[in-house]
ChimeraX commands (.cxc) that place a marker at each C-alpha (Angstrom):
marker #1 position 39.48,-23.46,8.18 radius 0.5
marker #1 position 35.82,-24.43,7.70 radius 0.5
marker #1 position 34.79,-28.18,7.88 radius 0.5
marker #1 position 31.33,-29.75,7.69 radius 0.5
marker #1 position 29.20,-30.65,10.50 radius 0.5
marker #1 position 29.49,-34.56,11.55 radius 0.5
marker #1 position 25.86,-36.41,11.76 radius 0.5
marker #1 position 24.08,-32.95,11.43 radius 0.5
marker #1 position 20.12,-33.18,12.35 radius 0.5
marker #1 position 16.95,-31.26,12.89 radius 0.5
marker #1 position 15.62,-31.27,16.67 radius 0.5
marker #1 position 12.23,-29.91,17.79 radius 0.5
marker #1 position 9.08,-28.26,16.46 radius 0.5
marker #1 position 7.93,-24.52,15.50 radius 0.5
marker #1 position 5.98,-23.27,18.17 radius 0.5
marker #1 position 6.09,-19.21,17.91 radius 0.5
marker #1 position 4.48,-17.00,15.31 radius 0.5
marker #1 position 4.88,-15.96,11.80 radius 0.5
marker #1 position 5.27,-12.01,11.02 radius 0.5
marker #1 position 3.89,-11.43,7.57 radius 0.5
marker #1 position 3.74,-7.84,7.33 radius 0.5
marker #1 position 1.89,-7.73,3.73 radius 0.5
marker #1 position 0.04,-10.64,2.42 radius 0.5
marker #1 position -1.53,-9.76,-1.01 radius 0.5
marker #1 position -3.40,-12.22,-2.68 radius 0.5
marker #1 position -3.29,-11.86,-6.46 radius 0.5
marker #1 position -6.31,-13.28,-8.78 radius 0.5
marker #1 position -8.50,-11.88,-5.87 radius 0.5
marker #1 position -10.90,-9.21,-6.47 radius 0.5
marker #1 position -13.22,-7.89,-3.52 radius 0.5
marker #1 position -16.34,-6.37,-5.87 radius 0.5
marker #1 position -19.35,-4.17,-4.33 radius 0.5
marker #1 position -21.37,-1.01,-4.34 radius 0.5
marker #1 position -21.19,1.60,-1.72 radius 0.5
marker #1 position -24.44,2.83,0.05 radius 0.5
marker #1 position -25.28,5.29,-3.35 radius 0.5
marker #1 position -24.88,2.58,-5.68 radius 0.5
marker #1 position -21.48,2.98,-7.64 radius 0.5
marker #1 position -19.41,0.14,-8.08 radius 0.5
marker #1 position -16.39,-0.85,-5.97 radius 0.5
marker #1 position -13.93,-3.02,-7.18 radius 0.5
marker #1 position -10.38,-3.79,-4.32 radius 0.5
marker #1 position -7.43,-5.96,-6.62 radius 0.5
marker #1 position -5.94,-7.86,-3.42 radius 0.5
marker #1 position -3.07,-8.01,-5.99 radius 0.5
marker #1 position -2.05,-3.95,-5.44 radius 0.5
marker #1 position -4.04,-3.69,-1.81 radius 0.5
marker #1 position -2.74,-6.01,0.72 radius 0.5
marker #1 position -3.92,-7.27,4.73 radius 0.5
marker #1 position -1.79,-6.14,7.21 radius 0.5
marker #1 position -0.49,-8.47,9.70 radius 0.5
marker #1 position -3.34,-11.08,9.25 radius 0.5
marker #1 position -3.82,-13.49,11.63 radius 0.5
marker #1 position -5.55,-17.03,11.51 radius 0.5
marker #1 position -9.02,-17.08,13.18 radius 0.5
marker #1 position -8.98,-13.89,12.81 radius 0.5
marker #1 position -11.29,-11.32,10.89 radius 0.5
marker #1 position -9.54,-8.04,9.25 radius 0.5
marker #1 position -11.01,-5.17,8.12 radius 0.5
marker #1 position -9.90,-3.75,4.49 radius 0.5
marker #1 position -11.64,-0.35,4.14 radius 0.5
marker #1 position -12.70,0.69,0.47 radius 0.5
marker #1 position -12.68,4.29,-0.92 radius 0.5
marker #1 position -15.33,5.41,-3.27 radius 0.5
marker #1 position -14.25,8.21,-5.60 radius 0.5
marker #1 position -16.92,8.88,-6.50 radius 0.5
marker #1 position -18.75,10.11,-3.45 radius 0.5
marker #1 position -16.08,12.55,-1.70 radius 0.5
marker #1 position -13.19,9.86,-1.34 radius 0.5
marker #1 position -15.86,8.32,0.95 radius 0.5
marker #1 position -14.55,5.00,3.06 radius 0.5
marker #1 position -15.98,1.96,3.21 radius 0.5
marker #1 position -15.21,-1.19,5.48 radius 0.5
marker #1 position -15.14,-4.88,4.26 radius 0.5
marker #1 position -14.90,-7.44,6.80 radius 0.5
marker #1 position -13.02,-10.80,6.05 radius 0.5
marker #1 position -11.77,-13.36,7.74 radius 0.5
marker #1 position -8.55,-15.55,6.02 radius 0.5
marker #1 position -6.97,-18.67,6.88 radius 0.5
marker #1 position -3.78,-19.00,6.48 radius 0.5
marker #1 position -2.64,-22.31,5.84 radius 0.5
marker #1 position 1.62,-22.47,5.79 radius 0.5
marker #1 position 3.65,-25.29,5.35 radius 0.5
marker #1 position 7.42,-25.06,5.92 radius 0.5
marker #1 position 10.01,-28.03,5.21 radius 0.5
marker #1 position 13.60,-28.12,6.24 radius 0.5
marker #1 position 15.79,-30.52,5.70 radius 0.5
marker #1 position 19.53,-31.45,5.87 radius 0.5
marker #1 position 21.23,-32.09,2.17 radius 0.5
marker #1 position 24.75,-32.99,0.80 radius 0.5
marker #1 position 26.71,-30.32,-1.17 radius 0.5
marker link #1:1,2 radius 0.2
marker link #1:2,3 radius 0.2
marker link #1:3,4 radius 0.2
marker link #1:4,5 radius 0.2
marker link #1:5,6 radius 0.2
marker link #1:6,7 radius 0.2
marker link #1:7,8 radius 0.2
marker link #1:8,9 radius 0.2
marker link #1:9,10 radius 0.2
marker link #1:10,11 radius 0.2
marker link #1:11,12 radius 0.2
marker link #1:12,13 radius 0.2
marker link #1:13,14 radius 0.2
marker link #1:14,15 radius 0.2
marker link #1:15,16 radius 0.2
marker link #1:16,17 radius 0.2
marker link #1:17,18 radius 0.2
marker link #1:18,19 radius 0.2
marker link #1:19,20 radius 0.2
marker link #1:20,21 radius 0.2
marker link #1:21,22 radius 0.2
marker link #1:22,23 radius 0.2
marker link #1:23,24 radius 0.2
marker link #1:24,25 radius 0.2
marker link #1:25,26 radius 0.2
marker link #1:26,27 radius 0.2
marker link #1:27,28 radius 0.2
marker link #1:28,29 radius 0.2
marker link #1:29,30 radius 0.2
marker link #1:30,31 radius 0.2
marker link #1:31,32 radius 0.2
marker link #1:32,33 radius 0.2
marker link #1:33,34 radius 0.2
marker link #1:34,35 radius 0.2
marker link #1:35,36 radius 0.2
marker link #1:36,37 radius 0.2
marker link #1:37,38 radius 0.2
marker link #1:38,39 radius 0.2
marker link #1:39,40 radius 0.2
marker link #1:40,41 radius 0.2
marker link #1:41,42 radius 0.2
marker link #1:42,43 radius 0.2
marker link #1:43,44 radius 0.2
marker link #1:44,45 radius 0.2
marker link #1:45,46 radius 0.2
marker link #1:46,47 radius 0.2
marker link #1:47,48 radius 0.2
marker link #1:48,49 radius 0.2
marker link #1:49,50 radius 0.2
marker link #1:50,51 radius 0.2
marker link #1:51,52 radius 0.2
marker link #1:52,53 radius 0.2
marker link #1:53,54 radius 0.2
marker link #1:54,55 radius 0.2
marker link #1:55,56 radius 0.2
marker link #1:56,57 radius 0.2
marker link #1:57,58 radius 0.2
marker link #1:58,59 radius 0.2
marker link #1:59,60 radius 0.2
marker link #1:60,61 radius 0.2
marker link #1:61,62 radius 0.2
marker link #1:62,63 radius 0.2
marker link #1:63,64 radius 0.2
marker link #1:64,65 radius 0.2
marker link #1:65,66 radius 0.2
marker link #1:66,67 radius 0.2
marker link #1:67,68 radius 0.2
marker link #1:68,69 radius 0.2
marker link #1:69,70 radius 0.2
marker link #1:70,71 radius 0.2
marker link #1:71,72 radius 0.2
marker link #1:72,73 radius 0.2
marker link #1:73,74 radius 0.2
marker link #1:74,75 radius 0.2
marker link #1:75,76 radius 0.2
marker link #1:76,77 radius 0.2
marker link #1:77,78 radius 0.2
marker link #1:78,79 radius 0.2
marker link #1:79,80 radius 0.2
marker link #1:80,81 radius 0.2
marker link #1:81,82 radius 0.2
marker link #1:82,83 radius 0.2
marker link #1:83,84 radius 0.2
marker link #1:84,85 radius 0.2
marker link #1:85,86 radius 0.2
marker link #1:86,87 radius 0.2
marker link #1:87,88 radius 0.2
marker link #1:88,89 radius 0.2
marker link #1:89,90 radius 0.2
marker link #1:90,91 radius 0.2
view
């Protein structure tokens, strides 16, 4: 038989890390021209960072198909800012 929890409450603080394995940001376009001059356009909606971390730069690397599938590396650096609530409620 299941009962509730008497005087149930939340004790301590987060203090480990959070795995995001894919973070796409949609609305975000990364727009540039490779070294011969043709346009590059990266939709962060379809083309995500992997594992980013705060403080941290990433590297998202850019093909040109126009010149031989050539790659291209952007540097960026995001800040993630996360904010998590918990709390206790009646059924």
């Amino acid at each position: 038989m299941k009962t509730d929890l008497v005087n149930p409450e939340i004790i301590g603080s987060f203090c480990g890390e959070i795995e995001m394995k894919r973070f796409y940001l949609p609305g975000i376009e990364i727009k540039g021209r490779c070294p011969s001059g043709h346009e590059i356009i990266l939709d962060l909606s379809d083309h995500y960072l992997a594992y980013p971390q705060p403080e941290k730069p990433d590297t998202i690397e850019c093909i040109c198909y126009q010149c031989s599938d050539e790659c291209h590396s952007v540097y960026l650096k995001v800040d993630v800012i996360l904010s998590v609530t918990i709390a206790l409620v009646k059924k």
